[in-house]
C-alpha positions in Angstrom: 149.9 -35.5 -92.6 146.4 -34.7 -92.0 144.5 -36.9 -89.4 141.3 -38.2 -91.4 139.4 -38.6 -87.9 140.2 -35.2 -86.5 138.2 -33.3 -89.5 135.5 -36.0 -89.3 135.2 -35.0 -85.9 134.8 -31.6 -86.5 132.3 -32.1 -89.0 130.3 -34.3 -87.0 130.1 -31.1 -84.2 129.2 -28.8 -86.9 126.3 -31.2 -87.9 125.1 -31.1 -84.6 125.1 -27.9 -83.7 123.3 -26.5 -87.2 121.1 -29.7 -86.4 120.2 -28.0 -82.8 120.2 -24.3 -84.0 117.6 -25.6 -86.8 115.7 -27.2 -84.1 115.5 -24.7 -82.2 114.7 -21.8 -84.4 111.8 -23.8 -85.9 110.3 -24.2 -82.2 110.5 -20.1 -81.7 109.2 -19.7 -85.1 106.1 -21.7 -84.7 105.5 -20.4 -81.4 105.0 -17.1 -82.8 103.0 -18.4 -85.9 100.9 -20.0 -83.3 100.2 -17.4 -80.5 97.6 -15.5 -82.7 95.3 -18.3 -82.9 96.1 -19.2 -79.3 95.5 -15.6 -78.2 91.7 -15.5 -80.1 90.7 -18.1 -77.8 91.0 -15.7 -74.6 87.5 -14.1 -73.4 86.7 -10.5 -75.6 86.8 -7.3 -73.6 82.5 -7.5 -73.7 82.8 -10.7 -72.2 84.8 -9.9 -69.7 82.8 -6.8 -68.5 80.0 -9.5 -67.9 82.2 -11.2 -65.4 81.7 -8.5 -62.8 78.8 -6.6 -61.6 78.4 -4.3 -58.9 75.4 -4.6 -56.5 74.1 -1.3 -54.7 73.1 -2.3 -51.0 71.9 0.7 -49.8 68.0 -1.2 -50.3 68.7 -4.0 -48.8 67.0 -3.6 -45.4 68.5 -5.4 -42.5 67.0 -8.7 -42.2 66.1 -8.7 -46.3 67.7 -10.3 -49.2 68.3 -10.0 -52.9 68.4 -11.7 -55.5 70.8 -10.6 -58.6 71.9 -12.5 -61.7 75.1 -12.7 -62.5 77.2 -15.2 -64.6 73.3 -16.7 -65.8 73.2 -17.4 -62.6 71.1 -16.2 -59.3 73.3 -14.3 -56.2 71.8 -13.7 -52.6 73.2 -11.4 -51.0 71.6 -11.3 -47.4 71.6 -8.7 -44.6 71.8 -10.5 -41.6 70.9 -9.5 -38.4 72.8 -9.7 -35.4 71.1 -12.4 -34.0 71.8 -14.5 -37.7 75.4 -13.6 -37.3 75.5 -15.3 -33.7 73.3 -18.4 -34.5 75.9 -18.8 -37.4 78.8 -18.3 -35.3 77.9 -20.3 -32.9 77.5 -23.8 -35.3 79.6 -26.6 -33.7 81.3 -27.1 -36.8 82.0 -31.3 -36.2 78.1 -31.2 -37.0 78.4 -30.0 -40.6 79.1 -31.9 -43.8 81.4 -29.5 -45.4 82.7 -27.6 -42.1 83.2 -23.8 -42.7 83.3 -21.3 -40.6 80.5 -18.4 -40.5 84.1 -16.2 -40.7 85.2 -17.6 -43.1 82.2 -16.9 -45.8 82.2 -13.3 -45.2 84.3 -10.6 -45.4 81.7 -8.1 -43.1 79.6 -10.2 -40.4 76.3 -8.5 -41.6 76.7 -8.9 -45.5 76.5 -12.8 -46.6 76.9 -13.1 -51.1 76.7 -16.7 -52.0 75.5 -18.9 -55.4 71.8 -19.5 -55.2 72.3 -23.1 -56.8 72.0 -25.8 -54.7 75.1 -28.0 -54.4 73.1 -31.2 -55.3 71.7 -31.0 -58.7 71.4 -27.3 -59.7 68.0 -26.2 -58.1 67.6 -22.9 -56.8 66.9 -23.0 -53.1 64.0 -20.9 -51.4 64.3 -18.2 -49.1 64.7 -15.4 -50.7 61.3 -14.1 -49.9 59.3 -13.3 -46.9 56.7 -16.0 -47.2 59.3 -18.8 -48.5 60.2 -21.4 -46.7 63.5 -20.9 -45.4 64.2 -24.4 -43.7 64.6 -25.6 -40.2 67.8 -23.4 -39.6 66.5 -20.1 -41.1 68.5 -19.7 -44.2 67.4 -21.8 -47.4 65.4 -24.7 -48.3 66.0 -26.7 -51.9 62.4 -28.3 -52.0 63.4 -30.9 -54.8 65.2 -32.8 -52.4 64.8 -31.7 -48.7 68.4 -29.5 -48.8 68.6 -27.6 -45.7 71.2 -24.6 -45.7 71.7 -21.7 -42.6 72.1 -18.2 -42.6 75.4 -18.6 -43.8 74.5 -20.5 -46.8 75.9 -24.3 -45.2 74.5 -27.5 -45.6 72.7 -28.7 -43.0 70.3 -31.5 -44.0 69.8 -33.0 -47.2 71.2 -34.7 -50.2 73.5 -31.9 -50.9 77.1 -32.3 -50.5 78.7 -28.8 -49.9 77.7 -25.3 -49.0 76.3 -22.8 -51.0 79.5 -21.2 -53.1 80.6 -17.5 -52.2 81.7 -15.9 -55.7 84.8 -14.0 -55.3 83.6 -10.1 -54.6 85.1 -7.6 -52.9 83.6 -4.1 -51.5 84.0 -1.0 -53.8 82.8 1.7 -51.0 80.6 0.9 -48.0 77.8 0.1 -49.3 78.6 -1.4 -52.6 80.2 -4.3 -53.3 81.7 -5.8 -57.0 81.2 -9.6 -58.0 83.5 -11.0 -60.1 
């Protein structure tokens, strides 16, 4: 005699398991319908050659800074002197909004690269130049609303929340470093 609910059964777990296999082939198969359009999204290779620049720093003269663009927007890169590097080093760091250390921005003590875009609303700071103001702790003053940063590109006074960014870069030879 055959048992009725044994071949139900049976067909029930066949049902299933096409049901699953179905399932689960139609996921793969619109994965891989999808991944072109998904894949277009991702930066061009012209785009991403605009990502990174490399900055020559062979005519920056100790105690000098320069201003580059990069990523629309501006990059100082600053010489320091020894006597910057010690007044940055030796910050109590309880007296700073957004606490960093002066070793911590830099990867060589003389070379400082940081975002000229003030961390308040956007302006560009001054400093740059010889004649510009540079603030009451010799780095960068944002004149729109009395931002003072050091020569280590912190906060020190002002409206502005956080330090000056440092872009990720790294050094390609001695005297040349790539940004991006």
């Amino acid at each position: 005699m055959i048992n009725k609910n044994k071949i139900f059964k049976i067909k029930k777990d066949r049902r299933s398991f096409l049901k699953l296999t179905t399932t689960s082939m139609a996921a793969v198969g619109s994965a891989f319908a999808i991944w072109p359009f998904i894949d277009s999204m991702n930066p061009s290779a012209d785009v991403l050659a605009l990502g990174s620049k490399e900055v020559d720093l062979n005519d920056i003269d100790k105690g000098s800074t320069k201003t580059i663009k990069w990523r629309g927007k501006p990059v100082f890169i600053k010489h320091r002197t020894d006597e910057e590097i010690s007044q940055a080093r030796e910050v109590n760091l309880e007296n700073l909004k957004d606490p960093q250390k002066d070793e911590d921005r830099v990867i060589k003590p003389e070379w400082l690269v940081v975002v000229g875009v003030c961390s308040h609303l956007g302006c560009i700071p001054l400093g740059q130049k010889e004649t510009d103001v540079k603030g009451d702790f010799n780095g960068w003053f944002c004149p729109c609303h009395g931002s003072h940063y050091d020569s280590s590109g912190r906060v020190r006074k002002g409206p502005a929340p956080k330090n000056l960014e440092i872009p990720k870069y790294k050094f390609v030879d001695k005297n040349k470093i790539k940004i991006g």
